[in-house]
C-alpha atoms as an extended CHARMM CRD file, in Angstrom:
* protein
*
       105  EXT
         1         1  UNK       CA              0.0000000000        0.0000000000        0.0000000000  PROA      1               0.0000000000
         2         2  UNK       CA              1.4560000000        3.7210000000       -1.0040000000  PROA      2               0.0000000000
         3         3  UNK       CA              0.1750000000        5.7910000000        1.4440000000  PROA      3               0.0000000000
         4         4  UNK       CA              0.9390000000       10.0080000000        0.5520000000  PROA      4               0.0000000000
         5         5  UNK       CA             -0.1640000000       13.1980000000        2.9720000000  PROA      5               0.0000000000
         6         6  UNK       CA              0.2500000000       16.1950000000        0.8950000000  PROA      6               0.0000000000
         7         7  UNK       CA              0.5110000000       19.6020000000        2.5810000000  PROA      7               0.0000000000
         8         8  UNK       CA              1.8210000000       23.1940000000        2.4670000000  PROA      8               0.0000000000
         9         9  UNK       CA              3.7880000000       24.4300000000        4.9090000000  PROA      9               0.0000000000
        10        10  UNK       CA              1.9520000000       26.7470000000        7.6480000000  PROA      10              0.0000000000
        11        11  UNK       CA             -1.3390000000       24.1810000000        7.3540000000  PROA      11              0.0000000000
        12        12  UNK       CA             -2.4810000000       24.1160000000       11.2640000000  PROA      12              0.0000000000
        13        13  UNK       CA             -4.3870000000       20.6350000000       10.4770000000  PROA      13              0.0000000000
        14        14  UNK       CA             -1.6230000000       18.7670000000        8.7270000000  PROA      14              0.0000000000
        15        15  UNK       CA             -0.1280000000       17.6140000000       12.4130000000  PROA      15              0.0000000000
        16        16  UNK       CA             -3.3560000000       16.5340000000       13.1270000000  PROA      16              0.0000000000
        17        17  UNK       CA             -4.1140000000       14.0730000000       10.0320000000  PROA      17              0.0000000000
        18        18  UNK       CA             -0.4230000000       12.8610000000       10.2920000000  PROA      18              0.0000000000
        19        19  UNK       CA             -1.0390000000       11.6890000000       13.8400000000  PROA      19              0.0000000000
        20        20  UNK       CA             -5.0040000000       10.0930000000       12.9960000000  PROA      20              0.0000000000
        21        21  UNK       CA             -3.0130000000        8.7310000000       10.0520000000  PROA      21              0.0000000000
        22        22  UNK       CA             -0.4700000000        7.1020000000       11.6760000000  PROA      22              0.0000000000
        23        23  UNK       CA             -3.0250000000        5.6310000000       14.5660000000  PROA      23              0.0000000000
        24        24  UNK       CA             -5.6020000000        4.4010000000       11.5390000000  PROA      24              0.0000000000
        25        25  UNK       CA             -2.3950000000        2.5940000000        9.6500000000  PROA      25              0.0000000000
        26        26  UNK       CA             -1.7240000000        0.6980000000       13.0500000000  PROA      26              0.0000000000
        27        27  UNK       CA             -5.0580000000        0.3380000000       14.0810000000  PROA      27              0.0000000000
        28        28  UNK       CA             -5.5170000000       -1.4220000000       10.2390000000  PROA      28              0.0000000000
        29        29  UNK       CA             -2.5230000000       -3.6470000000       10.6490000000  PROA      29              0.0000000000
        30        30  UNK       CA             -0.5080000000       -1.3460000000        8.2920000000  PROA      30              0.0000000000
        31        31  UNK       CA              2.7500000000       -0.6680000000       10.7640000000  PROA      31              0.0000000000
        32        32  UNK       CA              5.2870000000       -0.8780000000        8.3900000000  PROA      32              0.0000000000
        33        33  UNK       CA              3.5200000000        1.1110000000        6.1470000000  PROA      33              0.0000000000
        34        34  UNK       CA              5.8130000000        4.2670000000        5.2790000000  PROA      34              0.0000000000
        35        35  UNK       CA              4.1110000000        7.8480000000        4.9590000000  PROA      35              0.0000000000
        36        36  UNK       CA              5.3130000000        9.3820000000        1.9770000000  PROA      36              0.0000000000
        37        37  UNK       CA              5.2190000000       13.5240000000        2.7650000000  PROA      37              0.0000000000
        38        38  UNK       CA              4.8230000000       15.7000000000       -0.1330000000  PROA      38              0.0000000000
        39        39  UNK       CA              5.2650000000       19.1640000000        0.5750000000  PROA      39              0.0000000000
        40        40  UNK       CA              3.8140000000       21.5110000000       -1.6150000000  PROA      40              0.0000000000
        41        41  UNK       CA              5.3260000000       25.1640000000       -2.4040000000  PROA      41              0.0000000000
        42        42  UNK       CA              3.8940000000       26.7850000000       -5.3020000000  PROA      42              0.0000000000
        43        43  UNK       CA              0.3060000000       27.4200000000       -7.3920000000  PROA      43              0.0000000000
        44        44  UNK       CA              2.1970000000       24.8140000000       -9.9860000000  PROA      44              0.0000000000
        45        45  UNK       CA              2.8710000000       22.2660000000       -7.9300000000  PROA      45              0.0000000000
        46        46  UNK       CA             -0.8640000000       22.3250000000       -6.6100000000  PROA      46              0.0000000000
        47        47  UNK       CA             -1.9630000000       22.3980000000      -10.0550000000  PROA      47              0.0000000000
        48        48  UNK       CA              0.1700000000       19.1370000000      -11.1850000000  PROA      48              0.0000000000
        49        49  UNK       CA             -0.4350000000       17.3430000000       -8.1930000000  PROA      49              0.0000000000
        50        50  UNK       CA             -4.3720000000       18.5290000000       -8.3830000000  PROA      50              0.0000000000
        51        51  UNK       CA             -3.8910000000       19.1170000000       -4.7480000000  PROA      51              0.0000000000
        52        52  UNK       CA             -7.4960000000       19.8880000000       -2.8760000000  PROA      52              0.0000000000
        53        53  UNK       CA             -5.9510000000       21.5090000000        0.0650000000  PROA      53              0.0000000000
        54        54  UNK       CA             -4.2440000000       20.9470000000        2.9660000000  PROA      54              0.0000000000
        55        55  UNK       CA             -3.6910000000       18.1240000000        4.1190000000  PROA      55              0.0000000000
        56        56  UNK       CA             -4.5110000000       16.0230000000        1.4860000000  PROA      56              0.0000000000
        57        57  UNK       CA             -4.4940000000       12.0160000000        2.3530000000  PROA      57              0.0000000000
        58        58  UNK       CA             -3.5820000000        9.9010000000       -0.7980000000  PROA      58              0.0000000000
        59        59  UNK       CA             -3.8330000000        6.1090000000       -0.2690000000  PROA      59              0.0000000000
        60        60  UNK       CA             -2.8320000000        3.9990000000       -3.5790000000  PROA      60              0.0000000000
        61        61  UNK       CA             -2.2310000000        7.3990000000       -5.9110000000  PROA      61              0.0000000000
        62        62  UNK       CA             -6.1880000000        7.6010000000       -5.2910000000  PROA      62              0.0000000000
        63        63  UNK       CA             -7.9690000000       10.7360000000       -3.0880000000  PROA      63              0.0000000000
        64        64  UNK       CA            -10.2800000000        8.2310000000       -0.9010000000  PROA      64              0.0000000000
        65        65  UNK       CA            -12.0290000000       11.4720000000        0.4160000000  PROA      65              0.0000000000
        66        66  UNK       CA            -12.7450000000       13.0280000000       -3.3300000000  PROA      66              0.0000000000
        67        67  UNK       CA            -16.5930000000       12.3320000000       -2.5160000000  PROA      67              0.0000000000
        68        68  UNK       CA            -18.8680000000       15.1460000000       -1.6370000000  PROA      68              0.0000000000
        69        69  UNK       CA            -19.8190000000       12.7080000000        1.6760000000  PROA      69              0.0000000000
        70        70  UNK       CA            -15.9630000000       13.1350000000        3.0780000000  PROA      70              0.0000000000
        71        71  UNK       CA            -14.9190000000       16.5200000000        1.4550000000  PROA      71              0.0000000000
        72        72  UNK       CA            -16.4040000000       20.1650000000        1.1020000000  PROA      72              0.0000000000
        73        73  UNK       CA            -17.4930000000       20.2430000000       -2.1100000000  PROA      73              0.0000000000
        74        74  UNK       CA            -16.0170000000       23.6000000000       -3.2010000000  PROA      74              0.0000000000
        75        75  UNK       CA            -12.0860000000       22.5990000000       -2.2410000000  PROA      75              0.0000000000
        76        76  UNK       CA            -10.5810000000       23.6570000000       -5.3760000000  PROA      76              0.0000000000
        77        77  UNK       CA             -7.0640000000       22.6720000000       -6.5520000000  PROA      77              0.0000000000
        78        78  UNK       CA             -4.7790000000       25.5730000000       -4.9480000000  PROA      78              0.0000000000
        79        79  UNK       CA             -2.5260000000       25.8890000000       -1.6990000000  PROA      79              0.0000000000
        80        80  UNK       CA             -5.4400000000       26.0980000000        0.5940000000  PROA      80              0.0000000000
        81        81  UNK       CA             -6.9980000000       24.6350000000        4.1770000000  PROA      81              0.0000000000
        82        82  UNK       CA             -9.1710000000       21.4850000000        3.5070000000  PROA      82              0.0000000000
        83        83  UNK       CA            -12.1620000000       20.8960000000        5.1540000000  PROA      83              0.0000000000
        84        84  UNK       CA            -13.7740000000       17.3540000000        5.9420000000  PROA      84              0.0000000000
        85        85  UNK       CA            -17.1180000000       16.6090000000        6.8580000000  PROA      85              0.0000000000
        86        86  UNK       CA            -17.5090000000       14.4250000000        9.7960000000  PROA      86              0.0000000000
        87        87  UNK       CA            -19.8570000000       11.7780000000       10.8580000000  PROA      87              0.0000000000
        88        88  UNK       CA            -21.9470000000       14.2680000000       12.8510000000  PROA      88              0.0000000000
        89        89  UNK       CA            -22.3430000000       16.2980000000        9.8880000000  PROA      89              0.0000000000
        90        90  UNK       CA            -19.8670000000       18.6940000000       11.2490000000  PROA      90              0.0000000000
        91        91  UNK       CA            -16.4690000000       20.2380000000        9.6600000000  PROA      91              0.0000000000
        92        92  UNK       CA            -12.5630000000       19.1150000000       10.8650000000  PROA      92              0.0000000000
        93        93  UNK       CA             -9.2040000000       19.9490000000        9.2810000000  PROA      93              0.0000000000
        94        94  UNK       CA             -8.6270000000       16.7250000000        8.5010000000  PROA      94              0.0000000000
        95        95  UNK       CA            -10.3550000000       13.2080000000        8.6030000000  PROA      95              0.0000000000
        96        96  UNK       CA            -11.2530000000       11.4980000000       11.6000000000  PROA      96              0.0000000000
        97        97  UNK       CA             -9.4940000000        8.6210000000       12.7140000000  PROA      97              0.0000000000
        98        98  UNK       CA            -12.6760000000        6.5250000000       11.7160000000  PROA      98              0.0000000000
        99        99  UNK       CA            -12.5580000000        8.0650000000        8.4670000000  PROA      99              0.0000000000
       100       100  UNK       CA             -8.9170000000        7.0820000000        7.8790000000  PROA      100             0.0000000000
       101       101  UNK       CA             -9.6120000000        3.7380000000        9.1580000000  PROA      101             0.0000000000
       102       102  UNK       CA            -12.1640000000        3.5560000000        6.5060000000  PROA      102             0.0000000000
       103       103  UNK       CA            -10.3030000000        4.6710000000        3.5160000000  PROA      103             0.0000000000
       104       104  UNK       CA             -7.3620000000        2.0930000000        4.8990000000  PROA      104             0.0000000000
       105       105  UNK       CA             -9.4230000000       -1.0810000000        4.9470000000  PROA      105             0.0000000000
Protein backbone atom coordinates (compact mmCIF):
# COMPACT_ATOMS: atom_id res chain seq x y z
CA UNK A 1 0.00 0.00 0.00
CA UNK A 2 1.46 3.72 -1.00
CA UNK A 3 0.18 5.79 1.44
CA UNK A 4 0.94 10.01 0.55
CA UNK A 5 -0.16 13.20 2.97
CA UNK A 6 0.25 16.19 0.89
CA UNK A 7 0.51 19.60 2.58
CA UNK A 8 1.82 23.19 2.47
CA UNK A 9 3.79 24.43 4.91
CA UNK A 10 1.95 26.75 7.65
CA UNK A 11 -1.34 24.18 7.35
CA UNK A 12 -2.48 24.12 11.26
CA UNK A 13 -4.39 20.63 10.48
CA UNK A 14 -1.62 18.77 8.73
CA UNK A 15 -0.13 17.61 12.41
CA UNK A 16 -3.36 16.53 13.13
CA UNK A 17 -4.11 14.07 10.03
CA UNK A 18 -0.42 12.86 10.29
CA UNK A 19 -1.04 11.69 13.84
CA UNK A 20 -5.00 10.09 13.00
CA UNK A 21 -3.01 8.73 10.05
CA UNK A 22 -0.47 7.10 11.68
CA UNK A 23 -3.02 5.63 14.57
CA UNK A 24 -5.60 4.40 11.54
CA UNK A 25 -2.40 2.59 9.65
CA UNK A 26 -1.72 0.70 13.05
CA UNK A 27 -5.06 0.34 14.08
CA UNK A 28 -5.52 -1.42 10.24
CA UNK A 29 -2.52 -3.65 10.65
CA UNK A 30 -0.51 -1.35 8.29
CA UNK A 31 2.75 -0.67 10.76
CA UNK A 32 5.29 -0.88 8.39
CA UNK A 33 3.52 1.11 6.15
CA UNK A 34 5.81 4.27 5.28
CA UNK A 35 4.11 7.85 4.96
CA UNK A 36 5.31 9.38 1.98
CA UNK A 37 5.22 13.52 2.77
CA UNK A 38 4.82 15.70 -0.13
CA UNK A 39 5.26 19.16 0.58
CA UNK A 40 3.81 21.51 -1.61
CA UNK A 41 5.33 25.16 -2.40
CA UNK A 42 3.89 26.79 -5.30
CA UNK A 43 0.31 27.42 -7.39
CA UNK A 44 2.20 24.81 -9.99
CA UNK A 45 2.87 22.27 -7.93
CA UNK A 46 -0.86 22.33 -6.61
CA UNK A 47 -1.96 22.40 -10.05
CA UNK A 48 0.17 19.14 -11.19
CA UNK A 49 -0.44 17.34 -8.19
CA UNK A 50 -4.37 18.53 -8.38
CA UNK A 51 -3.89 19.12 -4.75
CA UNK A 52 -7.50 19.89 -2.88
CA UNK A 53 -5.95 21.51 0.07
CA UNK A 54 -4.24 20.95 2.97
CA UNK A 55 -3.69 18.12 4.12
CA UNK A 56 -4.51 16.02 1.49
CA UNK A 57 -4.49 12.02 2.35
CA UNK A 58 -3.58 9.90 -0.80
CA UNK A 59 -3.83 6.11 -0.27
CA UNK A 60 -2.83 4.00 -3.58
CA UNK A 61 -2.23 7.40 -5.91
CA UNK A 62 -6.19 7.60 -5.29
CA UNK A 63 -7.97 10.74 -3.09
CA UNK A 64 -10.28 8.23 -0.90
CA UNK A 65 -12.03 11.47 0.42
CA UNK A 66 -12.74 13.03 -3.33
CA UNK A 67 -16.59 12.33 -2.52
CA UNK A 68 -18.87 15.15 -1.64
CA UNK A 69 -19.82 12.71 1.68
CA UNK A 70 -15.96 13.13 3.08
CA UNK A 71 -14.92 16.52 1.46
CA UNK A 72 -16.40 20.17 1.10
CA UNK A 73 -17.49 20.24 -2.11
CA UNK A 74 -16.02 23.60 -3.20
CA UNK A 75 -12.09 22.60 -2.24
CA UNK A 76 -10.58 23.66 -5.38
CA UNK A 77 -7.06 22.67 -6.55
CA UNK A 78 -4.78 25.57 -4.95
CA UNK A 79 -2.53 25.89 -1.70
CA UNK A 80 -5.44 26.10 0.59
CA UNK A 81 -7.00 24.63 4.18
CA UNK A 82 -9.17 21.49 3.51
CA UNK A 83 -12.16 20.90 5.15
CA UNK A 84 -13.77 17.35 5.94
CA UNK A 85 -17.12 16.61 6.86
CA UNK A 86 -17.51 14.42 9.80
CA UNK A 87 -19.86 11.78 10.86
CA UNK A 88 -21.95 14.27 12.85
CA UNK A 89 -22.34 16.30 9.89
CA UNK A 90 -19.87 18.69 11.25
CA UNK A 91 -16.47 20.24 9.66
CA UNK A 92 -12.56 19.12 10.86
CA UNK A 93 -9.20 19.95 9.28
CA UNK A 94 -8.63 16.72 8.50
CA UNK A 95 -10.36 13.21 8.60
CA UNK A 96 -11.25 11.50 11.60
CA UNK A 97 -9.49 8.62 12.71
CA UNK A 98 -12.68 6.52 11.72
CA UNK A 99 -12.56 8.07 8.47
CA UNK A 100 -8.92 7.08 7.88
CA UNK A 101 -9.61 3.74 9.16
CA UNK A 102 -12.16 3.56 6.51
CA UNK A 103 -10.30 4.67 3.52
CA UNK A 104 -7.36 2.09 4.90
CA UNK A 105 -9.42 -1.08 4.95
Amino acid sequence: MNVSLLYFEGCPSWHEADDRLRQALDTTGHVDTPINYVLVSTPEEAERLQFRGSPTVLVDDVDPFADLNNAEPNNAVGLACRLYRTEDGGRAGSPTLEQLISALS
